[in-house]
C-alpha positions in Angstrom: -46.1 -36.0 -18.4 -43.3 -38.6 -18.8 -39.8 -37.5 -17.5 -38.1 -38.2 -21.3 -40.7 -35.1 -22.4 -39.6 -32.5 -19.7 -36.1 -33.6 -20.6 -36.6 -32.7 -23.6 -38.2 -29.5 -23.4 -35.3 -28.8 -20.9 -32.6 -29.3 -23.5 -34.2 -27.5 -25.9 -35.0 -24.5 -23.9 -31.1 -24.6 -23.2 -30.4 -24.9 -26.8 -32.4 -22.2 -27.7 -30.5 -19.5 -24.9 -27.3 -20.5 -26.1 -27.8 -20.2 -29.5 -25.7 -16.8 -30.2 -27.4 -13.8 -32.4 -25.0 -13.8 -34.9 -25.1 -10.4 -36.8 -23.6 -11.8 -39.9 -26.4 -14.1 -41.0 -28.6 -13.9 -43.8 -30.5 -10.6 -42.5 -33.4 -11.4 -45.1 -34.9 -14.8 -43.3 -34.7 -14.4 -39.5 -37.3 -16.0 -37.5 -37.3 -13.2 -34.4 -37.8 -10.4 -37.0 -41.0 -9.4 -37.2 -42.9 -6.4 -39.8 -42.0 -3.2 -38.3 -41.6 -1.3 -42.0 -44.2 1.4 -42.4 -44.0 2.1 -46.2 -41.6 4.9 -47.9 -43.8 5.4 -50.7 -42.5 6.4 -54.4 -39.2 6.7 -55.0 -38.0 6.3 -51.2 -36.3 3.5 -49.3 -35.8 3.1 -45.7 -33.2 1.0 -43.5 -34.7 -0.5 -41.0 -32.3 -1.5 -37.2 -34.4 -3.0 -35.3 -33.9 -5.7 -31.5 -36.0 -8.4 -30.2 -36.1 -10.4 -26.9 -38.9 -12.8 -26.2 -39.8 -15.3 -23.9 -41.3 -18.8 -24.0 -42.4 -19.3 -20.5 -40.2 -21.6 -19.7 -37.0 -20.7 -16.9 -33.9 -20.1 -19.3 -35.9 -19.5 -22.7 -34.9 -16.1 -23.2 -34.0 -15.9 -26.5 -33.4 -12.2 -28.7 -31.9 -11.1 -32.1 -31.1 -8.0 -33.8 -30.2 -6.5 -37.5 -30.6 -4.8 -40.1 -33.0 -4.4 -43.0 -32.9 -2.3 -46.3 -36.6 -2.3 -47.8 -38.0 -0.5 -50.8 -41.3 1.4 -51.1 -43.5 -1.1 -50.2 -41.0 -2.6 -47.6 -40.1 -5.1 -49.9 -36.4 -6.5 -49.4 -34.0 -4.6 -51.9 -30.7 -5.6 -50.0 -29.2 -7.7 -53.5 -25.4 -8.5 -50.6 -23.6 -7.8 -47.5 -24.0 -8.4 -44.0 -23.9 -6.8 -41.0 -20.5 -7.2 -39.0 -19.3 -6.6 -35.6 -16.8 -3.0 -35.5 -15.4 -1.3 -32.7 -17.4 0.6 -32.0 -20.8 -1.2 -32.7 -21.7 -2.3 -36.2 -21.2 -1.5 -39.8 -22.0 -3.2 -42.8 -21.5 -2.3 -47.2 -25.0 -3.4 -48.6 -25.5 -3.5 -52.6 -28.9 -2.9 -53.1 -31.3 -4.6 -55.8 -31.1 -0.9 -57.7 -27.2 -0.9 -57.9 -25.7 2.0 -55.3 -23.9 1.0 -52.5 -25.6 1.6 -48.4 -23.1 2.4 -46.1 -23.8 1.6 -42.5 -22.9 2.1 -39.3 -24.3 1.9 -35.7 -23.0 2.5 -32.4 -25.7 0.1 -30.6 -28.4 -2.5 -31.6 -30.2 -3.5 -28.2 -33.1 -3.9 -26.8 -34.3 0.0 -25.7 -30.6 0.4 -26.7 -30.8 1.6 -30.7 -27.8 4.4 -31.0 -25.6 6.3 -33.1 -27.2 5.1 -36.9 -25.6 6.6 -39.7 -26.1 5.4 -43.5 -24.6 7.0 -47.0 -26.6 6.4 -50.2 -26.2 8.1 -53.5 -23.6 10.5 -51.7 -26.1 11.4 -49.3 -25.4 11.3 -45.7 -28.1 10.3 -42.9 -28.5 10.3 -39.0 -30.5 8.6 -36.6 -32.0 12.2 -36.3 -33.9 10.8 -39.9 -35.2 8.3 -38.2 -39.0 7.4 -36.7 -39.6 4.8 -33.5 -41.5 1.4 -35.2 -41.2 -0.7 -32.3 -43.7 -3.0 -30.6 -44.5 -6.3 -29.5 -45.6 -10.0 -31.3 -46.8 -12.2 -28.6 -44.7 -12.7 -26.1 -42.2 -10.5 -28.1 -40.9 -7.4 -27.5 -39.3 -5.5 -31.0 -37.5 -2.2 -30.7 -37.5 -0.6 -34.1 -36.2 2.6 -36.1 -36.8 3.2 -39.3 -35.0 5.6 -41.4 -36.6 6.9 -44.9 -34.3 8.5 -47.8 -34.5 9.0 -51.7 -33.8 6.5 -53.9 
């Protein structure tokens, strides 16, 4: 292997691990997301926090994500805007969804085995993490912490 390739692979494994997770980008296309949504069904919705962390095999190549998801009853996207944003405490985020109302949310923590304190409004409704149902797993070399949440819509 010439020296220019494992230079290469060097910088990008570097690149990759200091790339930040940032929790206000486009929640809808995010590479280290993977399907964790088991479906609703009729006339139900579900929000979706879920953490990843994998590894390339390479020294440094750690690389993880988290966020947020609001699906429909076949686990189709319905978020229509908003993003989620840092707060103090933890995270909270004004989604309009594809049907109109308003999801309020809020989250103490979104880690890796570290998922706490979810709360969401919709329709006047309020909603706990007690709602909520592990999805979690792993892709390959990653590993996806996942709650899912179901309510009426």
């Amino acid at each position: 292997m010439k020296l220019s390739n494992v230079l290469n692979a060097c910088t990008l494994a570097s690149v990759v691990q200091a790339t930040p997770a940032d929790a206000g980008a486009d929640l809808t296309i995010l590479p280290r997301d993977v399907n964790t949504c088991r479906s609703p069904g009729a006339h139900q919705c579900a929000v979706i926090v879920w953490a990843s962390l994998a590894s390339f095999g390479i020294p440094g190549s750690t690389t993880g994500g988290s966020g947020v998801k609001v699906v429909g009853g076949s686990c189709d996207n319905i978020i229509a805007d908003g993003k989620l944003k840092r707060d103090s405490p933890g995270f909270s985020a004004d989604f309009t969804t594809t049907y109109g109302p308003h999801l309020y949310f809020g989250a103490n923590t979104i880690g890796l085995r570290n998922i706490g304190g979810v709360r969401y409004q919709y329709r006047g409704k309020s909603y706990n993490q007690g709602n909520c149902f592990n999805t979690g797993g792993t892709s390959g070399t990653m590993a996806v912490d996942a709650i899912q949440c179901n309510f009426d819509c």
